[in-house]
N, C-alpha and C positions, 0 to 999 in steps of 0.2 A: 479521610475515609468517609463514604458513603451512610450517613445513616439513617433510617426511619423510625423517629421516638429511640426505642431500645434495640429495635430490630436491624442488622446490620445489610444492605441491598446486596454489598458484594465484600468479599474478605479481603483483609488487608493483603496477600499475596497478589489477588486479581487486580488491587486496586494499582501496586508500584508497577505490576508487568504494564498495567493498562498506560502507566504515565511512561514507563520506559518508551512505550510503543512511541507517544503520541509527540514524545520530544524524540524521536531517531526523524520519524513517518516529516514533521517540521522541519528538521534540518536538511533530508533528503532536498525538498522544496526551497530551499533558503540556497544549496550550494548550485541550481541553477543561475541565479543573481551573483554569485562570485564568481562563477565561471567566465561569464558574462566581462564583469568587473575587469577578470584578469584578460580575456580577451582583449580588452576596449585599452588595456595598457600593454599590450604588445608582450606579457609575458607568458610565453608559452609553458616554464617548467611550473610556473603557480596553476595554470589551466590543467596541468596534466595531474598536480597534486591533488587539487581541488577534484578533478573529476574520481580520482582513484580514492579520496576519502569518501564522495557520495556514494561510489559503489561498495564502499565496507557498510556504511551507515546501512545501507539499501540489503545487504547480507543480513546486519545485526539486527532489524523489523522486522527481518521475513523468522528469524530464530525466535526472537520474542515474540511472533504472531504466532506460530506455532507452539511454543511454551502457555502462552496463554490459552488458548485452545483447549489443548491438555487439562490444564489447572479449571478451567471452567465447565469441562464436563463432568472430571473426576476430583477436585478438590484439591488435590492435592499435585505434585508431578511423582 
């Protein structure tokens, strides 16, 4: 958590959504390099894996970017 002296910058809810985000928003990024990978080995049902797990990931950022949102204007959800 975020803190200044005693003062806290942002709430521990703001802070896990912010890291949930910031490890999905990474791996989105990461599963172009596997894709890649699986390509470069001739495996197409890992290419199709791989592609269908980045597109959850890419679901589950845009849920948490919106969750955060919320929490960040009203404090709470």
């Amino acid at each position: 958590m975020s803190t200044n002296g005693n003062t806290k910058v942002i709430n521990d809810l703001e802070y896990d959504l912010l890291a949930v985000l910031k490890s999905k928003s990474d791996a989105v990024q990461l599963y172009d390099t596997y894709v890649k990978d699986a390509e470069s080995a001739g495996s197409q049902p890992c290419v199709e894996l791989l592609k269908k797990l980045q597109q959850e990931d890419k679901r589950h950022a845009e849920e948490v970017r919106s969750h955060l949102k919320e929490v960040m204007q009203k404090g709470k959800m």
